[in-house]
PQR file of N, CA, C, O and H, with PARSE charges and radii, in Angstrom:
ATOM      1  N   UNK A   1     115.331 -57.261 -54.756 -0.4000 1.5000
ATOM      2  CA  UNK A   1     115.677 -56.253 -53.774 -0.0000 2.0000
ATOM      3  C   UNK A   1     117.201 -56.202 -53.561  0.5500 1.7000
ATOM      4  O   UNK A   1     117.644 -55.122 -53.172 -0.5500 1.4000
ATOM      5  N   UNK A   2     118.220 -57.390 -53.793 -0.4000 1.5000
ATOM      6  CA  UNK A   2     119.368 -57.600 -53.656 -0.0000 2.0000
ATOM      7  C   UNK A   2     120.405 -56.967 -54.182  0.5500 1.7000
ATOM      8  O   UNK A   2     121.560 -56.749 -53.817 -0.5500 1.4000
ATOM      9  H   UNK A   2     117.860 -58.268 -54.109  0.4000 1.0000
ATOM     10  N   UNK A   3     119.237 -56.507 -55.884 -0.4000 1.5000
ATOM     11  CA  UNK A   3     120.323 -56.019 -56.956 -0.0000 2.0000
ATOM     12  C   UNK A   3     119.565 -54.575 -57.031  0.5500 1.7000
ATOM     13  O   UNK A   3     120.226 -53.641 -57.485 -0.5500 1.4000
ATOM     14  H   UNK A   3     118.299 -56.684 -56.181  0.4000 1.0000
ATOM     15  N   UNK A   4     118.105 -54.307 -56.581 -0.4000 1.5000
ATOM     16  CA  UNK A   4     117.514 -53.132 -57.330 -0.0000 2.0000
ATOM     17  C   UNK A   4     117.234 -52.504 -56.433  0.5500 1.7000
ATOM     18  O   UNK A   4     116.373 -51.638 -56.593 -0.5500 1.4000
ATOM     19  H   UNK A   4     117.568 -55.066 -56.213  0.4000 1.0000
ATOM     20  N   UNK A   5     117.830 -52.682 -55.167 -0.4000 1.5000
ATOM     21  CA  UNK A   5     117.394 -51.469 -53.767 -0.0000 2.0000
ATOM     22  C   UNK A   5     118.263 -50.085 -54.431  0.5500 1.7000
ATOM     23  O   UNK A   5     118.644 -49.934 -55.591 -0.5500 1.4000
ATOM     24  H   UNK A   5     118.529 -53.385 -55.037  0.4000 1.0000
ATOM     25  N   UNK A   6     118.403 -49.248 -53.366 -0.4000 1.5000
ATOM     26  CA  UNK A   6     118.351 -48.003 -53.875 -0.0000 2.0000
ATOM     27  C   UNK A   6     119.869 -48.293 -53.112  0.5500 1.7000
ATOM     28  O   UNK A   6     120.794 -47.759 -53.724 -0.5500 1.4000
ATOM     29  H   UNK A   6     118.093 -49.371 -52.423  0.4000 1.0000
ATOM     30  N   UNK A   7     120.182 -48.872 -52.168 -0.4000 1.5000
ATOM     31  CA  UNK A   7     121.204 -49.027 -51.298 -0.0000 2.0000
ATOM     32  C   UNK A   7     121.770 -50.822 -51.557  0.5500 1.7000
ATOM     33  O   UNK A   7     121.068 -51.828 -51.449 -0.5500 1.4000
ATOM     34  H   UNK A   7     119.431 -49.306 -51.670  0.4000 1.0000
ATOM     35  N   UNK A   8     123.303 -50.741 -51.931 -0.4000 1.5000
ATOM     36  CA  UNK A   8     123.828 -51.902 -52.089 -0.0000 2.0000
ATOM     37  C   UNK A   8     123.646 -52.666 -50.449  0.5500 1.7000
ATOM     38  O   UNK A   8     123.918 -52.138 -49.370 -0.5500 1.4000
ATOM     39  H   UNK A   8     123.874 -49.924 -52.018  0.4000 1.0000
ATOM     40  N   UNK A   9     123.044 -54.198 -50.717 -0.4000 1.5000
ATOM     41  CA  UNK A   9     122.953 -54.886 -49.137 -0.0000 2.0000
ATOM     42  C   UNK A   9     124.109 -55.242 -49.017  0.5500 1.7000
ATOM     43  O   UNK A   9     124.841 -55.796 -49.837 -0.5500 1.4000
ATOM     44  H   UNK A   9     122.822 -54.626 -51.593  0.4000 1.0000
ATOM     45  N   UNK A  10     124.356 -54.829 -47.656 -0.4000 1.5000
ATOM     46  CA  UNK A  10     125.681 -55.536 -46.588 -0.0000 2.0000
ATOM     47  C   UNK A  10     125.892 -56.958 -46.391  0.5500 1.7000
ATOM     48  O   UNK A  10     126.886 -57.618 -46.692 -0.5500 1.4000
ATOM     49  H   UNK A  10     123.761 -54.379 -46.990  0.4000 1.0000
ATOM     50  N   UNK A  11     124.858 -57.319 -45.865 -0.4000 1.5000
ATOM     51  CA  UNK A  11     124.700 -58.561 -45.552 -0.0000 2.0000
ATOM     52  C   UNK A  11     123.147 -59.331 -45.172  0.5500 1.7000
ATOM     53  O   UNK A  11     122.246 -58.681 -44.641 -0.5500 1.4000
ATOM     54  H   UNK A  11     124.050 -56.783 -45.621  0.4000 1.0000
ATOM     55  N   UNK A  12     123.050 -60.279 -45.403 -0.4000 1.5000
ATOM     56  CA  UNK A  12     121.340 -61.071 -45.450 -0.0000 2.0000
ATOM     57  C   UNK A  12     121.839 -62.064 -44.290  0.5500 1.7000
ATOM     58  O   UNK A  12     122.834 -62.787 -44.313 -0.5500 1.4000
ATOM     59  H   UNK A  12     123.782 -60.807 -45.834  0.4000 1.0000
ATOM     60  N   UNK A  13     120.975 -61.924 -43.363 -0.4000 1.5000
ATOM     61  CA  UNK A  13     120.425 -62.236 -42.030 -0.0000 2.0000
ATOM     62  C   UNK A  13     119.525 -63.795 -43.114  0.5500 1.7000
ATOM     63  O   UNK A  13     119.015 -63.711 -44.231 -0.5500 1.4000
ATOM     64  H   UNK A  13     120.166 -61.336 -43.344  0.4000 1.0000
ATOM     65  N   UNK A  14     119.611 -64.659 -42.485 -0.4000 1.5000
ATOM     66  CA  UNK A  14     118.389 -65.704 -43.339 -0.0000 2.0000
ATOM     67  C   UNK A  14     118.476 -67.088 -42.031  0.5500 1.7000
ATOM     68  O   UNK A  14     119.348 -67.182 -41.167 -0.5500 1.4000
ATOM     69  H   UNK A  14     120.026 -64.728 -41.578  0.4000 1.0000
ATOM     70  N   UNK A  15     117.691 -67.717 -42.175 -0.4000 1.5000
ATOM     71  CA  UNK A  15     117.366 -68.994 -41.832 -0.0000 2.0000
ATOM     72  C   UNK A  15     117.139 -70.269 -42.956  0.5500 1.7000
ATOM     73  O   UNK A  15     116.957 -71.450 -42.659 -0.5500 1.4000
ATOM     74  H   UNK A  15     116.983 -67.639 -42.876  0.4000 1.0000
ATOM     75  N   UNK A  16     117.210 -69.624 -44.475 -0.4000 1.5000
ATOM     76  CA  UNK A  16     117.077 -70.215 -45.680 -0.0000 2.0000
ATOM     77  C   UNK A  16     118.328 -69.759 -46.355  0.5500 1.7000
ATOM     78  O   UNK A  16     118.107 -68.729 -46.993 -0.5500 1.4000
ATOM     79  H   UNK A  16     117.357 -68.665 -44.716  0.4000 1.0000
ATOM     80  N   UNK A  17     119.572 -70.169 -46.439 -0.4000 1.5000
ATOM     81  CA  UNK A  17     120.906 -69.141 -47.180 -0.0000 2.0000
ATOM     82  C   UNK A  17     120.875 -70.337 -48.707  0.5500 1.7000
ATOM     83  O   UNK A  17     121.558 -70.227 -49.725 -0.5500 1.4000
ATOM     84  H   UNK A  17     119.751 -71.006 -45.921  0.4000 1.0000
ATOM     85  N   UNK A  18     119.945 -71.310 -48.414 -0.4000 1.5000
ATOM     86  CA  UNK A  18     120.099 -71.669 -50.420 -0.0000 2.0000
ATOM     87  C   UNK A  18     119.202 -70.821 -51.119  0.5500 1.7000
ATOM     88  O   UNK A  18     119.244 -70.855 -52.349 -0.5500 1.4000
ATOM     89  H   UNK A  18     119.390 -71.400 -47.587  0.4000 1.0000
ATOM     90  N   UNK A  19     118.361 -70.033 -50.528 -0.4000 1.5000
ATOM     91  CA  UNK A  19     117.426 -69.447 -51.429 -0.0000 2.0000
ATOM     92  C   UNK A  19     118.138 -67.768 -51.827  0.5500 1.7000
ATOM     93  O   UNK A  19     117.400 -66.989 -52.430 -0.5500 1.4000
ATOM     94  H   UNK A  19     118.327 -70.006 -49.529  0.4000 1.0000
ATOM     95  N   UNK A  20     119.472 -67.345 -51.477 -0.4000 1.5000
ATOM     96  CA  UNK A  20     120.821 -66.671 -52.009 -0.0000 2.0000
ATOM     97  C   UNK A  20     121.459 -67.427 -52.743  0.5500 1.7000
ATOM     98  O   UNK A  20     121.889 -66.693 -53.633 -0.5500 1.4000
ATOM     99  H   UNK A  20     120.072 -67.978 -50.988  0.4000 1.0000
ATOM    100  N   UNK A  21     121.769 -68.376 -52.917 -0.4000 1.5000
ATOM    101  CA  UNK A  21     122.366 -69.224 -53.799 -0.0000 2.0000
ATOM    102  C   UNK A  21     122.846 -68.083 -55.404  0.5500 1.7000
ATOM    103  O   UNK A  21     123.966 -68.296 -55.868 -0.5500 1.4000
ATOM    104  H   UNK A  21     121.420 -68.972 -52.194  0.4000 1.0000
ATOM    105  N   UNK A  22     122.029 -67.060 -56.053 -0.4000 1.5000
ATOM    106  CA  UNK A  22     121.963 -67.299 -57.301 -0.0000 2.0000
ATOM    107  C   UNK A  22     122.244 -65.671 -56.843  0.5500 1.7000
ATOM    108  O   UNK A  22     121.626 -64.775 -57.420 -0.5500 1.4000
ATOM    109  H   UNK A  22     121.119 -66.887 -55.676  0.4000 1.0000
ATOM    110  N   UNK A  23     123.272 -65.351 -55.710 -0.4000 1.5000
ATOM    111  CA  UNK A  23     123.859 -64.247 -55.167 -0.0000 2.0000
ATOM    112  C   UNK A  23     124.917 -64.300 -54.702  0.5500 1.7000
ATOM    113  O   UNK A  23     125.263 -63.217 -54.232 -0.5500 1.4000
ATOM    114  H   UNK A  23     123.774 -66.078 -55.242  0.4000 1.0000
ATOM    115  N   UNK A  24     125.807 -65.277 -54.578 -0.4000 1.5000
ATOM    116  CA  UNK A  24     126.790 -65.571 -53.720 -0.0000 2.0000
ATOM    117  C   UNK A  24     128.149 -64.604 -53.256  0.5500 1.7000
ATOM    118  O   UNK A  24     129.061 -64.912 -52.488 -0.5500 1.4000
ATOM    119  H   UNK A  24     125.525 -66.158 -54.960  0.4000 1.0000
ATOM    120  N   UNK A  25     127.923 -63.256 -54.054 -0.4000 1.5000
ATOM    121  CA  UNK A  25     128.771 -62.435 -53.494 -0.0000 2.0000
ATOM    122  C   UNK A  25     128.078 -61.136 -52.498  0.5500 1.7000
ATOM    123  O   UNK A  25     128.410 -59.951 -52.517 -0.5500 1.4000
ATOM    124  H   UNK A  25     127.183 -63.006 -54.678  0.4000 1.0000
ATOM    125  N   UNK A  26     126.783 -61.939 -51.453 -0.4000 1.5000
ATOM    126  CA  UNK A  26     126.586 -61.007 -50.620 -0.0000 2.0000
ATOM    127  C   UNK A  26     126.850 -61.944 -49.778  0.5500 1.7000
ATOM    128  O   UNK A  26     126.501 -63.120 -49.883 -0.5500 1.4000
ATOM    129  H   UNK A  26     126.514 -62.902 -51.437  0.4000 1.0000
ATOM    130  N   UNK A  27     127.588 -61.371 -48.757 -0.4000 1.5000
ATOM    131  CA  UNK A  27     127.274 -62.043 -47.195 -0.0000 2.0000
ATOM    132  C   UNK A  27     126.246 -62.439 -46.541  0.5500 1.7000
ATOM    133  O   UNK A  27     125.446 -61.639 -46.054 -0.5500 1.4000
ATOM    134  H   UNK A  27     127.871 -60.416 -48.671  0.4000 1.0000
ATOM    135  N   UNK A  28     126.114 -63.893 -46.431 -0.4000 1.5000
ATOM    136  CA  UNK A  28     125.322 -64.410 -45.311 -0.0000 2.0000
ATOM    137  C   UNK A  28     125.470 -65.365 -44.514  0.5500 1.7000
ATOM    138  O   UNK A  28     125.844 -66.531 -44.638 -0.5500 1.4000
ATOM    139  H   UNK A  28     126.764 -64.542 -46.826  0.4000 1.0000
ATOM    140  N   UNK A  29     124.918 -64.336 -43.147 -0.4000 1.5000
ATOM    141  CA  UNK A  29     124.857 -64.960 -41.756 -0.0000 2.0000
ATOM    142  C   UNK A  29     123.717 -65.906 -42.003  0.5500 1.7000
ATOM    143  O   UNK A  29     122.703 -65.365 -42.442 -0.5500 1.4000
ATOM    144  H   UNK A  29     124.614 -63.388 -43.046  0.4000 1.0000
ATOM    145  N   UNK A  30     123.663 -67.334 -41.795 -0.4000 1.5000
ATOM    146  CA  UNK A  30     122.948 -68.015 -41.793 -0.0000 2.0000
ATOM    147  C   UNK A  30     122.196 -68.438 -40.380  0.5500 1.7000
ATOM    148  O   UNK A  30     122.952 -69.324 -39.982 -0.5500 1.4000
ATOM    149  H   UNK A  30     124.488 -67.774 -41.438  0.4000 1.0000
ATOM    150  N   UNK A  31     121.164 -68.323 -39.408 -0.4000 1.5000
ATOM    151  CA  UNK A  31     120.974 -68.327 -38.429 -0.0000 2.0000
ATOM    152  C   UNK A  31     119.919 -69.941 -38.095  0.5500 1.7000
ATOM    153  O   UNK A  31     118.916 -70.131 -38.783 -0.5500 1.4000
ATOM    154  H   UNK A  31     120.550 -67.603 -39.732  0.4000 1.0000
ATOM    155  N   UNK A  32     120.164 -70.547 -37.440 -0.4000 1.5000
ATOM    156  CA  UNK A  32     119.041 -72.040 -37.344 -0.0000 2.0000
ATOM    157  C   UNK A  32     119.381 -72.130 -35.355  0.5500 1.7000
ATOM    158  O   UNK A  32     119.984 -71.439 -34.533 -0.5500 1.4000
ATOM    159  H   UNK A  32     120.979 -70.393 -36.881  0.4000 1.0000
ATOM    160  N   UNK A  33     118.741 -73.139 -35.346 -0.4000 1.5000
ATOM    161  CA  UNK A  33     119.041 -74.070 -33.964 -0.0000 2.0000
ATOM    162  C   UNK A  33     120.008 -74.722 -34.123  0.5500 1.7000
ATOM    163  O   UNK A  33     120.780 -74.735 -33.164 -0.5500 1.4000
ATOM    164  H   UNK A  33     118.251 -73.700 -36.014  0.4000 1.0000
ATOM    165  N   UNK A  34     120.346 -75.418 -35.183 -0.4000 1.5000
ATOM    166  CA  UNK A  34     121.309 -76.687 -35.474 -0.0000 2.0000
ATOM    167  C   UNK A  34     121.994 -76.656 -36.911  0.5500 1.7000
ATOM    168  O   UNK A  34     121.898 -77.542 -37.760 -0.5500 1.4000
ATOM    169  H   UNK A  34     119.719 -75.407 -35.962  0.4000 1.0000
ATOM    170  N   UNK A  35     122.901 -75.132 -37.047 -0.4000 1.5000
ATOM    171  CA  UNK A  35     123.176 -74.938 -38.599 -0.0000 2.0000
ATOM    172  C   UNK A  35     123.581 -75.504 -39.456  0.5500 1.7000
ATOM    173  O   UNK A  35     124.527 -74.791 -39.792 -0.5500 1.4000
ATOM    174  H   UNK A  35     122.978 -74.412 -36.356  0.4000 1.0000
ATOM    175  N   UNK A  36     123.564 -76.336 -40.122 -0.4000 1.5000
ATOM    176  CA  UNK A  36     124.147 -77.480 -40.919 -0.0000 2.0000
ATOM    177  C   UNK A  36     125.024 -76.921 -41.723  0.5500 1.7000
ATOM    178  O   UNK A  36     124.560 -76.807 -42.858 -0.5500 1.4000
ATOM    179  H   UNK A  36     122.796 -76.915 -39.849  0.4000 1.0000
ATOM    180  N   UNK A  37     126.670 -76.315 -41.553 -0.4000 1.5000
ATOM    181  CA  UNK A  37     127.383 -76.316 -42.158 -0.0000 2.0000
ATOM    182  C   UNK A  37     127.626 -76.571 -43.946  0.5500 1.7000
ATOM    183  O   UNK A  37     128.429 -75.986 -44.672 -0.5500 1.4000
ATOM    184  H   UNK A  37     127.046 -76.408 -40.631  0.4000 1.0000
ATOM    185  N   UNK A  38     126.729 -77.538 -44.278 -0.4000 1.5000
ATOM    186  CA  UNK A  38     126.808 -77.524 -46.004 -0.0000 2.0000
ATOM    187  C   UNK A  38     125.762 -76.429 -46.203  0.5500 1.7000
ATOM    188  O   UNK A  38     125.940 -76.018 -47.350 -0.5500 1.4000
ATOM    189  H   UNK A  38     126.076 -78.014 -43.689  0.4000 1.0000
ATOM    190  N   UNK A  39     124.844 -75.818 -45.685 -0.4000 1.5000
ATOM    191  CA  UNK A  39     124.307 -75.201 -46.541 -0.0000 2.0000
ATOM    192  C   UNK A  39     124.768 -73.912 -47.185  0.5500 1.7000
ATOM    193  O   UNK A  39     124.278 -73.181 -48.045 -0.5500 1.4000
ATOM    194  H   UNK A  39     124.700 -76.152 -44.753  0.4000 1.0000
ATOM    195  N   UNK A  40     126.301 -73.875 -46.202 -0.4000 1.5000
ATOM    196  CA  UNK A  40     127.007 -72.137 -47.089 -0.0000 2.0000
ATOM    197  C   UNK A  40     128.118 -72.167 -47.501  0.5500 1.7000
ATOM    198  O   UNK A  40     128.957 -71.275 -47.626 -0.5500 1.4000
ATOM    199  H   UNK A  40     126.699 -74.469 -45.503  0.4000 1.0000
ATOM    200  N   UNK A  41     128.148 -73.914 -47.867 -0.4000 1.5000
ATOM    201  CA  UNK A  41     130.103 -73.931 -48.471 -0.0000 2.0000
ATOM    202  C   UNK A  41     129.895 -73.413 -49.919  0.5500 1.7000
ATOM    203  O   UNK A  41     130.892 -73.207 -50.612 -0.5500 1.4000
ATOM    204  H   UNK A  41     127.467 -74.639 -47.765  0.4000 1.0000
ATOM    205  N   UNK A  42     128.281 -73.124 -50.560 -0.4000 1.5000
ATOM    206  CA  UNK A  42     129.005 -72.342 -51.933 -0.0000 2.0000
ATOM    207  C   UNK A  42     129.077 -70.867 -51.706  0.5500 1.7000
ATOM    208  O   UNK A  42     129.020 -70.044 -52.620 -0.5500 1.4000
ATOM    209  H   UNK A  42     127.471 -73.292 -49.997  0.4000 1.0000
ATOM    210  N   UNK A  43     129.206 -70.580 -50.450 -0.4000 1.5000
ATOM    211  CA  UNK A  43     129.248 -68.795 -50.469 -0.0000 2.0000
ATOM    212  C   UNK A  43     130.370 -68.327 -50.306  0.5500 1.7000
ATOM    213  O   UNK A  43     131.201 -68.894 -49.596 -0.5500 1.4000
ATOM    214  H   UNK A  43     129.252 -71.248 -49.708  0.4000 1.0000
ATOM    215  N   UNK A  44     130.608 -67.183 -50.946 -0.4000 1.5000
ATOM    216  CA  UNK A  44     131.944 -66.636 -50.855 -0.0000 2.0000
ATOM    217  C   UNK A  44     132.197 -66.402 -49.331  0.5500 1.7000
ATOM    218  O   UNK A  44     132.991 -66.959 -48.573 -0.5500 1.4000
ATOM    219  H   UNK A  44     129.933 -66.723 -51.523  0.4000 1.0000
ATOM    220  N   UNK A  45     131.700 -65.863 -49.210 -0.4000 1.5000
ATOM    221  CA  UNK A  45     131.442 -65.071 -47.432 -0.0000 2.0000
ATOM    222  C   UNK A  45     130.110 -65.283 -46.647  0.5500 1.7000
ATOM    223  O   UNK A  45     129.038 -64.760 -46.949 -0.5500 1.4000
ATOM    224  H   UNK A  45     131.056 -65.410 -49.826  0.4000 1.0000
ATOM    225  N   UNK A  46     130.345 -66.180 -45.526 -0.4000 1.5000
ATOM    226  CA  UNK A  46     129.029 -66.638 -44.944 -0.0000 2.0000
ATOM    227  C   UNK A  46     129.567 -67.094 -43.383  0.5500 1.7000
ATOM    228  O   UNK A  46     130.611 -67.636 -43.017 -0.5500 1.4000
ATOM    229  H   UNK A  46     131.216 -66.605 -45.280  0.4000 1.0000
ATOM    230  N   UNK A  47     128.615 -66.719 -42.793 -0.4000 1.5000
ATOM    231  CA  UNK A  47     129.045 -67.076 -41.228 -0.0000 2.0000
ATOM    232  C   UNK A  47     128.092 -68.305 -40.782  0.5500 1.7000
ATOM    233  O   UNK A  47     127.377 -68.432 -41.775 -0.5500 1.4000
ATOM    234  H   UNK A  47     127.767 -66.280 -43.090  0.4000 1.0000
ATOM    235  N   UNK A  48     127.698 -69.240 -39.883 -0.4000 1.5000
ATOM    236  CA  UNK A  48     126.529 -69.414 -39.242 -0.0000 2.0000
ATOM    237  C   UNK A  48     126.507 -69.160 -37.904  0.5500 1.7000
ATOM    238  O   UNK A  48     127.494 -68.844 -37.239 -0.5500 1.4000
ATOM    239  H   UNK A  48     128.280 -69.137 -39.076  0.4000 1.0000
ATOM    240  N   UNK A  49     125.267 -69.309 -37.452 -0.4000 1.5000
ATOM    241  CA  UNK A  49     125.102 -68.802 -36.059 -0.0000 2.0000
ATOM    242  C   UNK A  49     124.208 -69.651 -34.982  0.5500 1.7000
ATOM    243  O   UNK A  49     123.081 -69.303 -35.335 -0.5500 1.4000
ATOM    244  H   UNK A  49     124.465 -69.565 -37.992  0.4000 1.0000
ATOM    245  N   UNK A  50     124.072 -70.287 -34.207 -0.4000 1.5000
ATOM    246  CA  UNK A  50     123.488 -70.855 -33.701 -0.0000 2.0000
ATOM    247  C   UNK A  50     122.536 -70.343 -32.682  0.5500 1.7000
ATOM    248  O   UNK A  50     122.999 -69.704 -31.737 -0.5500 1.4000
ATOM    249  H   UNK A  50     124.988 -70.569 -33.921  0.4000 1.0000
ATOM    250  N   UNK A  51     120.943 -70.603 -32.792 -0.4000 1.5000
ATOM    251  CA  UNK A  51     120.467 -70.588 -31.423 -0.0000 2.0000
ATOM    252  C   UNK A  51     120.093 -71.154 -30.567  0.5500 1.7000
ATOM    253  O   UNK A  51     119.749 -72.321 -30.755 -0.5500 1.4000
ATOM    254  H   UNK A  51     120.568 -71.122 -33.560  0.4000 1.0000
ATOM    255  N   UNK A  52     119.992 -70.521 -29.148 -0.4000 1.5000
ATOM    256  CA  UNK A  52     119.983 -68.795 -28.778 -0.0000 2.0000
ATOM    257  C   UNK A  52     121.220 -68.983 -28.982  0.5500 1.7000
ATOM    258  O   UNK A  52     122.022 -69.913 -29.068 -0.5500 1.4000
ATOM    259  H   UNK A  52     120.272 -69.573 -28.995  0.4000 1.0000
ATOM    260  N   UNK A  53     121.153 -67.040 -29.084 -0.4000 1.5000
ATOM    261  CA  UNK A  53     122.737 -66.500 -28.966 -0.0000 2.0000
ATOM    262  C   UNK A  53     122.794 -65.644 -28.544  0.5500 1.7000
ATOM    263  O   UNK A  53     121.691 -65.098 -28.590 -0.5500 1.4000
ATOM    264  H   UNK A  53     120.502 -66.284 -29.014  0.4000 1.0000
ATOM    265  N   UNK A  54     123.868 -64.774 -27.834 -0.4000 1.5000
ATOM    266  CA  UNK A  54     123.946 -63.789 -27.241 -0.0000 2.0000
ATOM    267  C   UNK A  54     124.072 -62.362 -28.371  0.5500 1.7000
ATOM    268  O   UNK A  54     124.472 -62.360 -29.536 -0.5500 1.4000
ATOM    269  H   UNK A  54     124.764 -65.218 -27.797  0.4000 1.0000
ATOM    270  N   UNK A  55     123.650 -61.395 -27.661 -0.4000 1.5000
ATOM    271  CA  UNK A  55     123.713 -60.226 -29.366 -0.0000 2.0000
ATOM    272  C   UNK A  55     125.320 -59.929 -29.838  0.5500 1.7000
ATOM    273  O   UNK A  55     125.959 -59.606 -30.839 -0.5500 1.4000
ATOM    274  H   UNK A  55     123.325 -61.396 -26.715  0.4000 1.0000
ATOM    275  N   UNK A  56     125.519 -60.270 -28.402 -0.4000 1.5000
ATOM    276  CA  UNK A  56     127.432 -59.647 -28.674 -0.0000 2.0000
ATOM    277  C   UNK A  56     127.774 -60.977 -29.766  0.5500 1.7000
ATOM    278  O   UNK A  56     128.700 -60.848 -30.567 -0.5500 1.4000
ATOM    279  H   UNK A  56     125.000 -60.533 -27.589  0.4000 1.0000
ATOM    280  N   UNK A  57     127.187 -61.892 -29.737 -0.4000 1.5000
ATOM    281  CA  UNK A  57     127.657 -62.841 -30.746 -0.0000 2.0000
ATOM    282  C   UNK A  57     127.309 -62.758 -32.420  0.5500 1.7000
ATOM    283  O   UNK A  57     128.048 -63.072 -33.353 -0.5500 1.4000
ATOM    284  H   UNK A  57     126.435 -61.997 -29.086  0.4000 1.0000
ATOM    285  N   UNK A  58     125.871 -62.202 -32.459 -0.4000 1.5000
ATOM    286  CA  UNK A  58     125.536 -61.467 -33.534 -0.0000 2.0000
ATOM    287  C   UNK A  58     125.677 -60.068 -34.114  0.5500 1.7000
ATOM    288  O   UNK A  58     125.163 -59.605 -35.133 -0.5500 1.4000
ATOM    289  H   UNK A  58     125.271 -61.947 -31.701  0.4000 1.0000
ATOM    290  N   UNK A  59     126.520 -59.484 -33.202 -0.4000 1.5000
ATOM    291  CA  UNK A  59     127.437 -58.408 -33.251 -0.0000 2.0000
ATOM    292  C   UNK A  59     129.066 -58.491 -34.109  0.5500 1.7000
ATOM    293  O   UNK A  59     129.700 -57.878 -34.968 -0.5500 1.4000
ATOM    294  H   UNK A  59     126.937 -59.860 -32.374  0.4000 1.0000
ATOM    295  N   UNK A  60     129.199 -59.757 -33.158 -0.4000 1.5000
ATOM    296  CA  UNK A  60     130.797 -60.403 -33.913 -0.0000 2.0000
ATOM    297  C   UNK A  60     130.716 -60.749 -35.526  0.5500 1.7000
ATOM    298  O   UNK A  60     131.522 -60.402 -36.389 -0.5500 1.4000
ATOM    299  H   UNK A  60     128.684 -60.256 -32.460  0.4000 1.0000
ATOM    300  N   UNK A  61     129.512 -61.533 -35.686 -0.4000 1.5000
ATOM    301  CA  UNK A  61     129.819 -61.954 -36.913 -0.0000 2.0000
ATOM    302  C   UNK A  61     129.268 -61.365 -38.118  0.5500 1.7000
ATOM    303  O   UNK A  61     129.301 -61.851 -39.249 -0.5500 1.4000
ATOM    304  H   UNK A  61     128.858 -61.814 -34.985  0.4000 1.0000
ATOM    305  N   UNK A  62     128.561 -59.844 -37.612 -0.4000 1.5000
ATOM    306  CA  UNK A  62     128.227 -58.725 -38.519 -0.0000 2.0000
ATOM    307  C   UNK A  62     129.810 -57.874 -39.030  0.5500 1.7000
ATOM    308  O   UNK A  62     130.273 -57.402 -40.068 -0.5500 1.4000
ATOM    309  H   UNK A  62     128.534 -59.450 -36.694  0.4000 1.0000
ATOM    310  N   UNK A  63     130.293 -58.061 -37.403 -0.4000 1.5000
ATOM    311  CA  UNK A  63     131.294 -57.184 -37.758 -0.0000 2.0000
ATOM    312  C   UNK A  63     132.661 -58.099 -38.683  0.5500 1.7000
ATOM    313  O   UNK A  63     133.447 -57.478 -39.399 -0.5500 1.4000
ATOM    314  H   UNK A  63     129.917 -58.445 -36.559  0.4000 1.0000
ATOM    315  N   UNK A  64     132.737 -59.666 -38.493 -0.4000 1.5000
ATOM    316  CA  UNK A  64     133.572 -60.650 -39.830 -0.0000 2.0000
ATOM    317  C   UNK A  64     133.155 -59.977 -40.989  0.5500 1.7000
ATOM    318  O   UNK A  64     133.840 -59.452 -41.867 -0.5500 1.4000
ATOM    319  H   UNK A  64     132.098 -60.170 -37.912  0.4000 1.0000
ATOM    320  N   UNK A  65     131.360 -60.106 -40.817 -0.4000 1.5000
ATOM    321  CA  UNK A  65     130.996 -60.357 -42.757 -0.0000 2.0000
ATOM    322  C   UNK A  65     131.471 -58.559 -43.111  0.5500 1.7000
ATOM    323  O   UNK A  65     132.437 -58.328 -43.839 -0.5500 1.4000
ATOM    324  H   UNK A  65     130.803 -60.532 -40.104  0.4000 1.0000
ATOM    325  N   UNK A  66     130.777 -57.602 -42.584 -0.4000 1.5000
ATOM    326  CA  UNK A  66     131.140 -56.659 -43.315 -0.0000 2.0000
ATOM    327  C   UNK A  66     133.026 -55.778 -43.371  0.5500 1.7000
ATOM    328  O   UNK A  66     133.310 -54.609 -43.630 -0.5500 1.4000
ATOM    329  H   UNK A  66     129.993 -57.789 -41.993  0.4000 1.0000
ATOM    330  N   UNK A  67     133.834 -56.818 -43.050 -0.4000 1.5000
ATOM    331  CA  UNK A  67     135.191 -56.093 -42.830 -0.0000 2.0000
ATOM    332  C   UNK A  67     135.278 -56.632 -44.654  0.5500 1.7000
ATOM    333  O   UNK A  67     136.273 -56.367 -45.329 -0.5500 1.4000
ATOM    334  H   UNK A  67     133.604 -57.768 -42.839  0.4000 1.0000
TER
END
């Protein structure tokens, strides 16, 4: 779906960002309770996010990945 949608993806929302791994030039927000930082040092562009969070916070880091 990453490569064969009809529309190039912006960015992948995930709770799993190794299973992008074999994509690393899409953005991903990685979202957990307790984000463990190694799981997105091989991504070009990757945020994490912790929960809860406020939306304005998942607002912010839509608006990092897609600048």
């Amino acid at each position: 779906m990453l490569r064969q949608g009809p529309e190039p993806v912006q960015v992948v929302i995930t709770n799993k960002p190794l299973e992008f791994v074999s994509t690393p030039d899409v953005p991903i927000l990685y979202v957990a309770a307790c984000p463990d930082p190694e799981m997105i040092r091989g991504f070009g562009r990757a945020l994490s996010l912790a929960k809860p969070f406020h939306p304005r916070d998942l607002l912010d880091c839509l608006r990092k990945l897609a600048d």
